[in-house]
BAZAVEX-675603 format. One record per residue (C-alpha): x negated, y negated, z negated. Coordinates in steps of 0.5 Angstrom, whole numbers, plus 500, padded with zeros to 3 digits. Example, Ala and Ser with C-alpha at 12.3 -4.5 7.8 and 13.67 -1.06 7.14 Angstrom:
// residues 2
475509484 473502486 
END
This chain:
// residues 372
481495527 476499523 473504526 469510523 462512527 458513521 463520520 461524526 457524532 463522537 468516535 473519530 479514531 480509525 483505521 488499525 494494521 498492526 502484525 508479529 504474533 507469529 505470523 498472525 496464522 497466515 494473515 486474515 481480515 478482508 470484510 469490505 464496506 468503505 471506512 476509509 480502508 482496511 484490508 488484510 490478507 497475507 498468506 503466500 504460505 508465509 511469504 512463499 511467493 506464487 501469490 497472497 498479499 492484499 494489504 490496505 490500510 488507508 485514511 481518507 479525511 482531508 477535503 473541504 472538511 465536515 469528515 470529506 467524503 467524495 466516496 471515499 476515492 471510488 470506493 476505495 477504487 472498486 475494492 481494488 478492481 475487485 481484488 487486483 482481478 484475483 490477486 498480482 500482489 495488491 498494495 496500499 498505505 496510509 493517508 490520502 491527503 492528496 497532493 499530486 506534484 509529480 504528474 503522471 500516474 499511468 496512462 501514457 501510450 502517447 495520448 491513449 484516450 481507449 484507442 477508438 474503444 479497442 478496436 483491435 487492440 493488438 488482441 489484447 496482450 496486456 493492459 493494465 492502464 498502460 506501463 508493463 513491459 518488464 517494469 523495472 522502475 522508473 516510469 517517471 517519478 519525483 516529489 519534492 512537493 510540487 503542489 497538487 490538490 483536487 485529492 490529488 487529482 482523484 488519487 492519480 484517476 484512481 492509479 490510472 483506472 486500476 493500473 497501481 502506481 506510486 511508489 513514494 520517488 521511484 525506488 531506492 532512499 525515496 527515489 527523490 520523492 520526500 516530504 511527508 507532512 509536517 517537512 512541507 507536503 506529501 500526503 501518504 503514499 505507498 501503492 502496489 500493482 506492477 508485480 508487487 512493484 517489481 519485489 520492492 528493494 527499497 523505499 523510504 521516509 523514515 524520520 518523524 516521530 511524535 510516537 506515531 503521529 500528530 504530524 506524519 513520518 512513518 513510510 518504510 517499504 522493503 519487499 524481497 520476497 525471495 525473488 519470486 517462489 511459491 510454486 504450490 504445493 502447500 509452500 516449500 522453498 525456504 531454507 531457513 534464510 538467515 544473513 542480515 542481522 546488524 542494523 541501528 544506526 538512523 535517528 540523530 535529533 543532536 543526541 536526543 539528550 543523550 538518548 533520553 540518559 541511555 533510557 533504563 529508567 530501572 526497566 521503565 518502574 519494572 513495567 509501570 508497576 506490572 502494568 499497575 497490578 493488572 486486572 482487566 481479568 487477568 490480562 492476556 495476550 502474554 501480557 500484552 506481548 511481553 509488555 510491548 516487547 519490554 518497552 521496545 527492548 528500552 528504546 532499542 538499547 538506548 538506541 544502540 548505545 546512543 547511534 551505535 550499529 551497523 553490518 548492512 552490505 549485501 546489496 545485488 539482488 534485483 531481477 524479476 521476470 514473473 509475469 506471464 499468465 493472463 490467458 483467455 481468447 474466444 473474443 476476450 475473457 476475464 469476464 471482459 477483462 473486468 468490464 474494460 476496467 470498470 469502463 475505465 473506472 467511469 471516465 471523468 466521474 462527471 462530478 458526481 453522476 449526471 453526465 447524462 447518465 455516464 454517457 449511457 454507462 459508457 456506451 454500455 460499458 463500450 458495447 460489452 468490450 467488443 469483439 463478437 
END
């Protein structure tokens, strides 16, 4: 968990990613400075992709509020410039309220604004700023909400700069763009780097629950990690693949009622007497664990009694062509790779840095990209 105390004179929550214990050995947390997201690091020795996770877990305050911050974009930017520079699997959840209607979150090569900066462009054999070739989802995307807001316009530079894209109405259930606010805005997002966007089996907006939230529906994101292996010798391949188990059926809010008698209220005494015999001294991580997985067990019944099941149908997997090693040239090294990106990271920050001093940037920025 991150807190954010710096915001306001009384704790304000934060940010918080929650995991399986039996997979805690292959996570660990990324250090970084902004409050406004969280970073983890999901090991490819669970995963057994070719490539760790980066995970982030975002909150960013709405604008025109005590708690707005007009940082909260670019630092959120700079850490993943930093971390798609070492990492193909890079992606990020949560709140950005930002409002984008389904403008476009990539540069298009129709109206390329680095043209006269790359002066032989046909030296680069890739560019993160532009669609990839093997990109196996649509290059457009739909959003049911048609309102955009300064926010979203930050969130869209911030794809455009670092060459993520949006999820939320490209890919599978969520391929029409829904709602995710209250039935009448889309403000959280999912965001993945192309070769992490190309292992997404599907996408979803899940139905909302006062559990959760206060206001917003949960985001569900399916990832097939069996299309890309691990090809270290730290991973083996995986044989302990298991066919899908029967699912429960979605949430009808009809048989709330009947939901609520399904509920093993017996169970329900069990826990509240347990949880009231704890000491502080004798609370472990046991304790925790088999608590929630009680509580969850409660819910889970009802559900199955209340929604019935299903067997999932085997669904054809997608293909994934692994993207090619990004190899060096005399003229052009990862070293310059990076000065590109942050060149792009200063266009149309004019609201924030004198624009005098941007021009110098870019200029700077525009001699260190060219061939010697």
């Amino acid at each position: 968990m991150k807190n954010r105390f710096s915001l306001s004179n009384r704790r304000p929550g934060g940010l918080i990613i929650c995991y399986k214990d039996e997979i805690s050995k292959y996570v660990r947390l990324i250090e970084n400075e902004s409050n406004f997201v969280m970073w983890i690091n999901i090991s490819s020795q669970n995963t057994k992709l070719d490539d760790d996770v980066i995970l982030g877990s975002v909150y960013i305050p709405p604008e025109n509020t005590r708690y707005s911050s007009s940082d909260s974009f670019r630092e959120i930017e700079n850490d993943i410039l930093e971390y798609s520079s070492r990492y193909k699997y890079v992606c990020l959840a949560g709140d950005f309220n930002s409002r984008t209607s389904i403008d476009l979150d990539h540069v298009s090569s129709e109206h390329n604004d680095f043209d006269d900066i790359l002066i032989e462009s046909s030296i680069f054999e890739e560019n993160s700023l532009h669609i990839p070739d093997n990109l196996t989802c649509p290059t457009t995307r739909e959003n049911m909400d048609k309102t955009k807001n300064n926010y979203g316009n930050l969130l869209l530079d911030l794809c455009r700069y670092t060459g993520v894209y949006i999820v939320n109405g490209r890919i599978g259930d969520n391929i029409t763009g829904k709602l995710t606010s209250k039935n009448a805005a889309t403000v959280d997002y999912f965001l993945a780097t192309p070769d992490l966007l190309n292992i997404i089996s599907n996408s979803d907006v899940l139905h909302f629950s006062n559990l959760f939230s206060d206001a917003h529906c949960p985001l569900d994101i399916s990832i097939n990690i069996n299309t890309t292996t691990c090809t270290c010798n730290a991973c083996n391949p995986r044989t302990d693949i298991q066919p899908k188990k029967e699912q429960i059926k979605k949430w009808n809010l009809a048989k709330a009622d009947e939901f609520n008698e399904y509920l093993d209220l017996a169970k329900i005494e069990t826990i509240d007497n347990a949880l009231d015999l704890l000491t502080d001294d004798h609370v472990n991580l046991n304790n925790i664990n088999d608590t929630v997985k009680n509580i969850g067990d409660i819910f889970v019944n009802a559900a199955k009694h209340t929604f019935g099941t299903y067997n999932p149908k085997k669904s054809d997997k997608r293909t994934y062509n692994a993207q090619k090693e990004k190899s060096n040239k005399p003229w052009f090294d990862n070293e310059c790779r990076q000065k590109r990106k942050k060149r792009g990271a200063l266009k149309d920050y004019t609201d924030y840095v004198n624009p005098k001093k941007i021009k110098e940037l870019k200029t700077k920025a525009k001699k260190n990209i060219k061939r010697p």
